[in-house]
N, C-alpha and C positions, 0 to 999 in steps of 0.2 A: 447556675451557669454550668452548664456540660464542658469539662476540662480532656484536650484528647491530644496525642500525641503527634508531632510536625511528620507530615508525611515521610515516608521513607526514602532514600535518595533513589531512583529510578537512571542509572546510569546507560552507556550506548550497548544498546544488547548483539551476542555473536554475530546473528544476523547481520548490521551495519558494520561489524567490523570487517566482517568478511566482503561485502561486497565495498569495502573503502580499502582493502586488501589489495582487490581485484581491479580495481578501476587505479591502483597507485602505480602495479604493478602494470597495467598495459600503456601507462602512460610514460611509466619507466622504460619501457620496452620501444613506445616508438619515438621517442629523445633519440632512444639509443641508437635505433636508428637512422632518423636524419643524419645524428655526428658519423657514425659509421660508414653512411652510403656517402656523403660528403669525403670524408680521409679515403675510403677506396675506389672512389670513383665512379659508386653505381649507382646510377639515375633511379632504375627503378625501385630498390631499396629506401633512398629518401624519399621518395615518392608515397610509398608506402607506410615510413613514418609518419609523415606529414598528415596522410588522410585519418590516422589511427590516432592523431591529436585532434584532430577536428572534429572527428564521431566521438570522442571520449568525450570532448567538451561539452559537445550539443548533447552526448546521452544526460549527464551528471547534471546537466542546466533545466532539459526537461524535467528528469527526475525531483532536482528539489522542487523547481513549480506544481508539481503533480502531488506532489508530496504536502505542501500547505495548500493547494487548493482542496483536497481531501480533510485535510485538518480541521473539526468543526470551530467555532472562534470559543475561545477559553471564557468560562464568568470570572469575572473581576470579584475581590474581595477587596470592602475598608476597613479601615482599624488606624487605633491611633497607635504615635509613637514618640519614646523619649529618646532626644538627640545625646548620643552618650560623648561622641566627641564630630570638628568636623576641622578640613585640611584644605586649603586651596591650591591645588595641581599646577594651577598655570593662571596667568592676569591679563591676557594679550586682546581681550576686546570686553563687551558690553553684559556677556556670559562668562561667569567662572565657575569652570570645573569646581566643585567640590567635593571633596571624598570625607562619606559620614559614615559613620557606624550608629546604630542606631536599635535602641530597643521596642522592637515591635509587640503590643498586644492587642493578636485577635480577639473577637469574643466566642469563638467557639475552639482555641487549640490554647497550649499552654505558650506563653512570652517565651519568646526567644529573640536573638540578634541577629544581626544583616549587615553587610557593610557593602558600600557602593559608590557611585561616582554619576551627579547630577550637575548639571550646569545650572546657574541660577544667576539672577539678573546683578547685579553689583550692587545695586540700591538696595537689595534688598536681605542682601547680604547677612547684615544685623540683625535683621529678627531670626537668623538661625543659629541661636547660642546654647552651648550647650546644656542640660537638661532640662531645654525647651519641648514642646509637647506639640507636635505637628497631625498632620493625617495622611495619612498611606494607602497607596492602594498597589495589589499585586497579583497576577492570575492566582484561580483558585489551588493548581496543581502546581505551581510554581510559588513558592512563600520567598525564596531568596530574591525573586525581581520584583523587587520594591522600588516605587520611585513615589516620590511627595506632590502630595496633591499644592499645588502654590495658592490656588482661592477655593477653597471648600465650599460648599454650599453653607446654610446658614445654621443646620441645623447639628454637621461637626464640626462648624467652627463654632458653637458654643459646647459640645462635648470635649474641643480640646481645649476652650477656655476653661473648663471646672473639672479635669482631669489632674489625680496626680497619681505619678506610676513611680513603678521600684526598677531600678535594672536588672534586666535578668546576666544570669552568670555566661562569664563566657565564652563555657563549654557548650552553651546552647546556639553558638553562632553557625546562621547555617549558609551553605554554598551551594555552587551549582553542582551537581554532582555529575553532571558530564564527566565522561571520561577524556577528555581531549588530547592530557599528554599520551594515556595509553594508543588513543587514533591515530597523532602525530608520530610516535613510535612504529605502528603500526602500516601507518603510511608513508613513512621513510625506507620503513623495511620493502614493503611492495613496489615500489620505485628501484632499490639496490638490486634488488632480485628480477625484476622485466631487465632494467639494462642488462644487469652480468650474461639473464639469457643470449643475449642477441650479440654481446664480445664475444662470450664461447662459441658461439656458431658460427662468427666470422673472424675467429682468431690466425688462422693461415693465412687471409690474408691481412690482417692488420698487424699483425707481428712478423713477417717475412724479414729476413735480414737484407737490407738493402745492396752489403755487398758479398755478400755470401750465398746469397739467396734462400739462406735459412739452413743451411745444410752444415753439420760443425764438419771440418776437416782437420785430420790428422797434420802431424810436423812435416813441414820440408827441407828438413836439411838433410837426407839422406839425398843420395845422387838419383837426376831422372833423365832421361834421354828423350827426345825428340828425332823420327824419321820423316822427312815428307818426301813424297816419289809423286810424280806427274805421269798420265799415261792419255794422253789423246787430249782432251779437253777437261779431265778429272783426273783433280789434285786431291792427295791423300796421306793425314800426319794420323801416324802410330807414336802412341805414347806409351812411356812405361806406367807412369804412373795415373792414376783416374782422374778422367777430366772432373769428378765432383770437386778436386782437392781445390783450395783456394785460388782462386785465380788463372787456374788451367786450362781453362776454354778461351781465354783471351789470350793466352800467351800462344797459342798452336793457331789462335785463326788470324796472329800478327804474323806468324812466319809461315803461314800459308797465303797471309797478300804480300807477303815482300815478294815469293816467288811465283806472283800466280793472280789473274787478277780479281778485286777484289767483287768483281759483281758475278752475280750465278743464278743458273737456274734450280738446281738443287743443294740443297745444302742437307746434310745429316750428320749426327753427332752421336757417338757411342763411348761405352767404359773406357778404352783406352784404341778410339779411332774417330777423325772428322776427315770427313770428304764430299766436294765441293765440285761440282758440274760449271763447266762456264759458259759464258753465252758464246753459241754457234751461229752460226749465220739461221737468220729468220727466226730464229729461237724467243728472242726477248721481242713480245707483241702487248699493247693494250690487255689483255684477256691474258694474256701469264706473263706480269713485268720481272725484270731480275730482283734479286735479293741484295743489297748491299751489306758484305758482312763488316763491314766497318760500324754500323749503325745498329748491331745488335745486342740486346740486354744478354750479354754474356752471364751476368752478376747474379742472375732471379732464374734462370735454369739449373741446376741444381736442387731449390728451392721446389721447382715443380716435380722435379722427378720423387724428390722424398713426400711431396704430397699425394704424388701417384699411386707412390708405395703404399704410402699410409691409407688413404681413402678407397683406394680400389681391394686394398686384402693381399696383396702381393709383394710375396717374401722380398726381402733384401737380396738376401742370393742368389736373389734372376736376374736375368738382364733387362736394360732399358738401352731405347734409343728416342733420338728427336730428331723430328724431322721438321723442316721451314720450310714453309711455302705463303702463298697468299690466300684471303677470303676470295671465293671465287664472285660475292656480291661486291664488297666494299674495299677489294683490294689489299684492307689491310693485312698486315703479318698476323702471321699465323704458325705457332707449335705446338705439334702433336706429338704428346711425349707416351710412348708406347712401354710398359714393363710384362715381364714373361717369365712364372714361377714353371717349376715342372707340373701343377694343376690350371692354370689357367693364364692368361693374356688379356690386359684391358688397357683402356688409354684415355685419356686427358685432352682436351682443347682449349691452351690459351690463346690470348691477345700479345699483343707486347711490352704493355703492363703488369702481364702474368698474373694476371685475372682469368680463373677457368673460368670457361662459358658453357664446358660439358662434357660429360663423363660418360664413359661406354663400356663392356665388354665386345674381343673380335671371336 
């Protein structure tokens, strides 16, 4: 008899790990997502998740069907085997799990072990005691997926009646060699890494400081002053100090409606000046309504100007102004926060959310 050694373990090669990488990671990505376009409010971004879970599923579903249909069907190999020990897992119906270890001898490789987990009928339980002599059968390239033949045919049921076998050692026990935890690792990581991309890309606005608006401001207990002066139907507060500071623009547009009223058709906001147009006769129409500066996100401006800065390339040391108005479609509010280095000037369009919807140079 030709004695030859248990195939080599054939574990998941680069190839699958990379494209299990790749498919973990865009699934990570569009989780991320849905939660994402959900917490900031953008439709189309969950949108976009959501389809990106759908094609990932459907690609990875085809694939593996593609994948065994392609696969030609493996030959089976018999061979007998001695039961070295066996364990009942669970008792809850008419099959009991039982986990065997067992020493397999082909007749063309050298004995080795296997250990595994077969349901089997309760009755029949008993005749699997150990250093009993059963019959096995398992793909040819696969020797660890063993499972026991329960009625042999007649002619290895009398080969495992006048069979008697040695154990083999067992260092010879063999496994699946899948790599699985490496995959699981591997596809944990491609998941962490699709989300984290899609938090950094919309970290402005899912980290904006709700009352600050993102912007750190200095101490205020040094002393500030407030002017406000009226001239026609525009009211106008000079500040000493920068409306970025905390809570500055709320406190100059409350003493600009104690004296003045609060609704307008212009409203504009600078470093240290807001002024405020009121409604004149004919002024406030369907097609350009007033502003109510009572109702405005004082809190999340700021927040945009420092994204302005940031995203557009324009120094700290220029100036910025905002300007409110409405969508000239949907009515809604609408701020245009404009900043202006000694090289260049560009601008910003939020909602009132302070969600930009788009970015420009003038």
């Amino acid at each position: 008899m030709t004695i030859t050694e248990a195939p080599a373990p054939h574990g998941a090669g680069p190839v699958v790990l990379i494209r299990g990488f790749a498919a973990a990671a865009v699934a990570g990505a569009a989780v991320a997502c849905v939660v994402v376009g959900i917490v900031i409010g953008n439709v189309a971004l969950w949108c976009v998740g959501g389809g990106l879970l759908v094609v990932t599923f459907a690609a990875m579903t085809v694939a593996g069907r593609l994948k065994r249909a392609r696969r030609p069907p493996q030959e089976k190999h018999r061979a007998l085997a001695m039961i070295e020990s066996r364990r009942a897992t669970s008792g809850e119906s008419a099959d009991v799990p039982i986990r065997f270890v067992l020493t397999v001898a082909p007749d063309d490789r050298a004995a080795y072990r296997v250990e595994f987990s077969q349901p089997i009928n309760l009755v029949d339980v008993p005749d699997y005691r150990p250093r009993g002599i059963v019959v096995v059968e398992y793909p040819a390239d696969e020797p660890w997926s063993v499972r026991i033949i329960t009625e042999p045919d007649q002619e290895w049921a009398a080969r495992a009646a006048e069979a008697l076998l040695d154990s083999a050692p067992e260092s010879s026990l063999v496994k699946d060699p899948t790599k699985w935890g490496s995959c699981c690792l591997i596809g944990v990581a491609g998941i962490l890494i699709g989300a984290a991309i899609v938090v950094l890309l919309f970290r402005a606005e899912l980290f904006r400081d709700e009352h600050t608006g993102g912007v750190k401001s200095g101490g205020t207990g040094s002393s500030s002053s407030s002017t406000t002066t009226s001239s026609s139907s525009t009211t106008t507060a000079q500040t000493s100090e920068s409306m970025l500071q905390d809570g500055r623009m709320r406190r100059t547009a409350a003493e600009m409606i104690a004296t003045h009223s609060p609704m307008a058709v212009e409203f504009t906001i600078e470093d240290h000046r807001m002024s405020a147009r009121g409604v004149g006769s004919g002024e406030s129409t369907a097609a350009h309504p007033p502003i109510d500066l009572r109702t405005l996100p004082y809190e999340r401006l700021p927040g945009l100007v420092r994204e302005a800065r940031t995203t557009l390339g324009v120094s700290d040391a220029g100036t910025w102004r905002i300007d409110v108005d409405h969508d000239p479609k949907t009515k809604a509010l609408l701020f245009r926060v404009t900043v202006t280095d000694a090289h260049r000037s560009a601008f910003l369009l939020a909602d009132a959310l302070g969600r930009v919807t788009q970015r420009g140079a003038r």
